[in-house]
N, C-alpha and C positions, 0 to 999 in steps of 0.2 A: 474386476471391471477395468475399464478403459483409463486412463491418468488423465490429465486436462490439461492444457498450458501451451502445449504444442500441435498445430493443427498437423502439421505432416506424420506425425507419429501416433499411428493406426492400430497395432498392435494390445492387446490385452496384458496389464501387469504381470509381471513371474514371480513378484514377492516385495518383500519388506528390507529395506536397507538401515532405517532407523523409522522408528515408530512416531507416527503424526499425535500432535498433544493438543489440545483445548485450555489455556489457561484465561479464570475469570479470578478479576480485581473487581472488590468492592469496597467503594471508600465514600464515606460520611463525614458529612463537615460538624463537628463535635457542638457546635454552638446553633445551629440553622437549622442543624436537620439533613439538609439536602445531601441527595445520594447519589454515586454515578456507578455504574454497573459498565466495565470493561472488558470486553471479551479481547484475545488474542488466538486466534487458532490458528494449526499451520495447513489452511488450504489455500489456494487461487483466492478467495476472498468469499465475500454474501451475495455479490450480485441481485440478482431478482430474488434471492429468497431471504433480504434484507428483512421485509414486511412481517415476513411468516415467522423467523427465529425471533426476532424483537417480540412476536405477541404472545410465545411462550413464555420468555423472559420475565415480561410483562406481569402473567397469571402466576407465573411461581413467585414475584417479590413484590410485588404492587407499586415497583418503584416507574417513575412516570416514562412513556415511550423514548423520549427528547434525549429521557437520560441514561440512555442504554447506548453504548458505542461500541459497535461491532466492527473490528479490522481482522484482514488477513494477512497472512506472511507472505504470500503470493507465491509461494511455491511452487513449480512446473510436474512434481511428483507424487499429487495429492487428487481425492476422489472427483468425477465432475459434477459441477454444482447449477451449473444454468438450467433456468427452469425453461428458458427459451435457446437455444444454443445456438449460437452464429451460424451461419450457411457454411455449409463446405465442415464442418468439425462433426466430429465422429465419436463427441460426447454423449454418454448413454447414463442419466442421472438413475440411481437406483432411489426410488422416493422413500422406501421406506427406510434405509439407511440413513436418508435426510432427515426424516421425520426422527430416528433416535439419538440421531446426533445432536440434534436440533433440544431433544428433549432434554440429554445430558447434561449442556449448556446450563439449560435450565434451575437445572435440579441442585449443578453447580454453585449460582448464581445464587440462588438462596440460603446455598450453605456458606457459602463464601460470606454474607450480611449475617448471618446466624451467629459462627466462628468471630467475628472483626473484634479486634483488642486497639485500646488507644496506641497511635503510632507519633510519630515525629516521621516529616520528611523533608529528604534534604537534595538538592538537583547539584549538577554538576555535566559537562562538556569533555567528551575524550576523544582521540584521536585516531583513525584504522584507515589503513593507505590502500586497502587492495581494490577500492571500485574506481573505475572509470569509466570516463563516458564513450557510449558508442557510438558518436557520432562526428568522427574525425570528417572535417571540413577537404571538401576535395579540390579546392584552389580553382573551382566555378562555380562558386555561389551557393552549390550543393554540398550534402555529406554523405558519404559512404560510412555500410556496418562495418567501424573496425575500433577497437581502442585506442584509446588517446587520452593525454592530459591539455594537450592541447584548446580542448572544449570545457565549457565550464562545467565544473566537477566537485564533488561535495565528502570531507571525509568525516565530517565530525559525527560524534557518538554521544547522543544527548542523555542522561540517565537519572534515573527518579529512584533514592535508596528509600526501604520502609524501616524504620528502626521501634524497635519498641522501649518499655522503658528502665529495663538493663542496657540499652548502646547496641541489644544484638541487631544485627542485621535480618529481617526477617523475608524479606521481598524486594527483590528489583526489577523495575522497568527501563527495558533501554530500546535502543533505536540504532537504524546506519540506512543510511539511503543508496542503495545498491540490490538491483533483482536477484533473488533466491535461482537462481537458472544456470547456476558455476557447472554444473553435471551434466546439461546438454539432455535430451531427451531419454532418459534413463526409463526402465521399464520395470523400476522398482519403487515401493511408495518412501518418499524420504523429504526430509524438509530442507533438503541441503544445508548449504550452509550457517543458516540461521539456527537449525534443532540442532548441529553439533555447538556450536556456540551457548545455546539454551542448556544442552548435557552440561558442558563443560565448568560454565559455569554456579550454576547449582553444586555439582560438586565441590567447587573450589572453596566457595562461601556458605554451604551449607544451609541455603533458603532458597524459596522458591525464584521464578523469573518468569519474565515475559517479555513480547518484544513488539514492535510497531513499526513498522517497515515506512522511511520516509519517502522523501520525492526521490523515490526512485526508477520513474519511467524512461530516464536516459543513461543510466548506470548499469553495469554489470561487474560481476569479477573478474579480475586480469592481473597474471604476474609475466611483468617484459621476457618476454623469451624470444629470441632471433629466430629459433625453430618455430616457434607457431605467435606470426606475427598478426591471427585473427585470434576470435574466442576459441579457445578449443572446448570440447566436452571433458572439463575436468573428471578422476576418479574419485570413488569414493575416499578416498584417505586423504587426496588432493581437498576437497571440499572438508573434511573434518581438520586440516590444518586450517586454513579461512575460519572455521568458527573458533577454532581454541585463537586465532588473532585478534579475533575480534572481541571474546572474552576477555583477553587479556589487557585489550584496551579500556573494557569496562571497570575489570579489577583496575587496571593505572588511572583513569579518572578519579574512582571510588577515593583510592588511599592516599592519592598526592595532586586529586588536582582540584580546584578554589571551586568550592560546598557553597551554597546559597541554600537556605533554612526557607525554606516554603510554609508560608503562613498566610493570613489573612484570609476572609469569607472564601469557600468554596462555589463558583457561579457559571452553571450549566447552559449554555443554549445551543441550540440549532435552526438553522434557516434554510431552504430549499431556494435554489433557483432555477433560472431554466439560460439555460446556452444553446447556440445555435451551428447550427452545420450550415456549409456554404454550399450553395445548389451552382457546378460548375456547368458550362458551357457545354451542349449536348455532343459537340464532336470530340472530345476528351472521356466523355462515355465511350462513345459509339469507336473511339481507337482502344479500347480494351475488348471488345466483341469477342476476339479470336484472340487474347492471351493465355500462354501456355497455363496458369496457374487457374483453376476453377474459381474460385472464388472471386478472382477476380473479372472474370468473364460472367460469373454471378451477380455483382456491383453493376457490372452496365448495365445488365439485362431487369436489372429493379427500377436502377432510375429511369432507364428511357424508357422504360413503361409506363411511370411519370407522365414522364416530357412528351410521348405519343400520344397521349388522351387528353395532351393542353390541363395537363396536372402540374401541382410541384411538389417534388419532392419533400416529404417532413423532415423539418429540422431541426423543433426543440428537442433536450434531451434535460431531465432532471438531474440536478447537482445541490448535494445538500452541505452547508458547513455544519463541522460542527466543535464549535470552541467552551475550551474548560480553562476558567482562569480561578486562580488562588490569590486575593491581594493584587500585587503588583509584584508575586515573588516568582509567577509563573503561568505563562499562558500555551496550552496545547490547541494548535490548530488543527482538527482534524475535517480530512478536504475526502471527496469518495469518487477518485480517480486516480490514473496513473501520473501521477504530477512531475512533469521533469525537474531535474535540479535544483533549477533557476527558480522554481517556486520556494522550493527551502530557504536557500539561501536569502531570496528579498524579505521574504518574513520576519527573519532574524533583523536582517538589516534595516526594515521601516517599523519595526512596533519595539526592537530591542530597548531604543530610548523609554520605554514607560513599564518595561518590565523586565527585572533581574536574568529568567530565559523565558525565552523562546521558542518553542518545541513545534516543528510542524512534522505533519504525519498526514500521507496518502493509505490510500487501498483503503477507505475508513467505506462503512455502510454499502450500501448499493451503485458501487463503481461504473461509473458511464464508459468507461475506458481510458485513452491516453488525452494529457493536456498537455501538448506544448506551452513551450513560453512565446509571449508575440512575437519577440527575435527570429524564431524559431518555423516560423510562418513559411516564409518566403522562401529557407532552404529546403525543403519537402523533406522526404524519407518516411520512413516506416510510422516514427512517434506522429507524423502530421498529417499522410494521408494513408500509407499502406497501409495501416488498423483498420483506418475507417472503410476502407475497400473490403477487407476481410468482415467487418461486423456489417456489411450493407449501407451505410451513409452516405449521403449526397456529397459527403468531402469533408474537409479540413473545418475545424471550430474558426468561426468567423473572426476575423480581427476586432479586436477590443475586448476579447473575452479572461484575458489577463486582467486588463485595466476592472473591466468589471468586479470580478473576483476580489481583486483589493479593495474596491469599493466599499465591497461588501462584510467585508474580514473588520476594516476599521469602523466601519457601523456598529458593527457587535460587537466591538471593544470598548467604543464608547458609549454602551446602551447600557453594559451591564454597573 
């Protein structure tokens, strides 16, 4: 089949560079009851088929909808999964391979609550340099795709140990907010650099792993080189150094760096909202008419069909939170979009006062696509409108849609 993640790369798969995995955590809070069923797979993500895998999940463990959190690694080298597929992408979903994958999940997922031994968990923060942001500021207000540290950029490595009650280590969750896309549009399935990282470590430690891709909608991998002063398409061996770095970041957290003991009530929610696209001025359509890229001569040709028939274009879009706090020893925020940096980063920094960490994580459930941060508004580019050109959108998420979000996040913190 076709891979997904890159709309220019037309071409059908040649093969396997390293094998895509499905890992499902399941974990009960010993005292409550309450169960949280976590998927980690290495696709592009659930998008629209968020509904459909959650009610499998569902029927195999009876454990409640709210409490199923499905993320993807977002990998650019993985099957395609839109039930609906953006205009212009030349994704060709095979349903029934949906439908067993979907089922696997499942099947997973029950065995996963079947297997569960009391654990002890313990958090901890590590550190891996190679993402940066692509959005070097171009000294007019705008930004150009190129790397930079220049932009705000995020390296830390948040990670969840499962110990049981020998001290062994039996499971690790960890996280880096940087796109899985170091390989460029490869025509092999592989999870780049996060499934060599996931090898790697598993062997090292001898337990299983899984990973949660954070606000990485403005990050990518990059090592400084004068010779290729953009992204280049890393090689394969190039991207399996990146994961044995980032592994190894995880092992140096693990054995030397300051453990916080995750305790207290395990407490589930999730909330849905709806954000909004901004319906621009019809001459800013009507100057894309005749640009060279389809898709975006696609984007006019939607909305002014709109704005022709004294219509306006739609512009809510569903966004669901979904927060897991332990006590006060540890709060996961999981958001289901492309969350740039800057979301990570104020998470940590406005709720860190009332909890030990603070763990936020995008690509979570049914991903609307890219969210800029408000800053982020006014210098355009790709994260703010060329997405939404590509997925058909009236434009950029309207101002306030940050503020909202926090809103929203500290509601449910203090609700639970």
């Amino acid at each position: 089949m076709r891979l997904t993640g890159f709309a220019a790369r037309t071409e059908p798969s040649t093969g396997v560079y390293l094998p895509l995995r499905g890992v499902v955590t399941a974990i009960t809070d010993g005292t409550s009851g309450e169960r949280l069923i976590l998927v980690s797979l290495e696709w592009l993500g659930f998008y629209d088929q968020t509904e459909r895998a959650r009610a499998l999940i569902v029927a195999a463990t009876g454990v409640p909808t709210d409490h199923v959190m499905l993320c993807g690694t977002h990998t650019h080298c993985g099957p395609p999964v839109h039930r609906h597929a953006p205009h212009g992408c030349w994704e060709e979903p095979d349903d029934a391979f949906l439908q067993a994958t979907f089922g696997k999940l499942a099947a997973a997922a029950r065995r996963a609550l079947e297997k569960q031994e009391p654990m002890t968990l313990q958090a901890t923060t590590g550190r891996c340099g190679f993402a940066h942001s692509r959005r070097r500021p171009d000294g007019k207000g705008g930004v150009e795709w190129m790397p930079t540290l220049d932009a705000i950029h995020d390296h830390t490595v948040p990670v969840l140990v499962c110990r049981d009650a020998a001290r062994r280590i039996r499971h690790v969750i960890f996280s880096y907010a940087c796109h899985p896309t170091g390989g460029g549009p490869k025509l092999e399935f592989g999870g780049d650099y996060v499934g060599f990282a996931l090898l790697e470590l598993e062997k090292a430690l001898g337990c299983t792993a899984a990973f949660l891709l954070g606000c990485a909608g403005d990050q990518k991998p990059y090592r400084p080189d004068p010779a290729s002063p953009g992204f280049p398409a890393y090689s394969i061996e190039a991207l399996h150094e990146f994961g044995r770095e980032l592994a190894t970041a995880v092992r140096d957290a693990i054995e030397l760096g300051r453990t916080v003991p995750v305790t207290g009530p395990m407490h589930v929610q999730s909330r849905r909202l709806t954000l909004h696209t901004t319906v621009l001025p019809r001459d800013e359509y009507a100057a894309m008419q005749n640009h060279e890229l389809s898709w975006f001569r696609r984007w006019a040709e939607i909305n002014l069909r709109y704005l022709d028939r004294g219509a306006r274009p739609p512009t809510g879009l569903g966004f669901e939170l979904h927060v897991v706090t332990f006590g006060r020893s540890l709060a996961l925020i999981a958001m289901a979009g492309e969350m740039s940096a800057e979301y990570g980063l104020r998470l940590v920094r406005d709720f860190s006062p009332r909890y030990a960490q603070v763990w936020p994580v995008g690509y979570a459930n049914e991903i609307l696509g890219y969210v800029p941060a408000e800053r982020q508004i006014p210098e355009g580019g790709y994260e703010v409108i060329g997405s939404m050109r590509f997925l058909g959108r009236s434009g950029p998420l309207e101002s306030g849609t940050e503020a909202k979000i926090f809103r929203e996040v500290s509601a449910m913190l203090e609700q639970k």
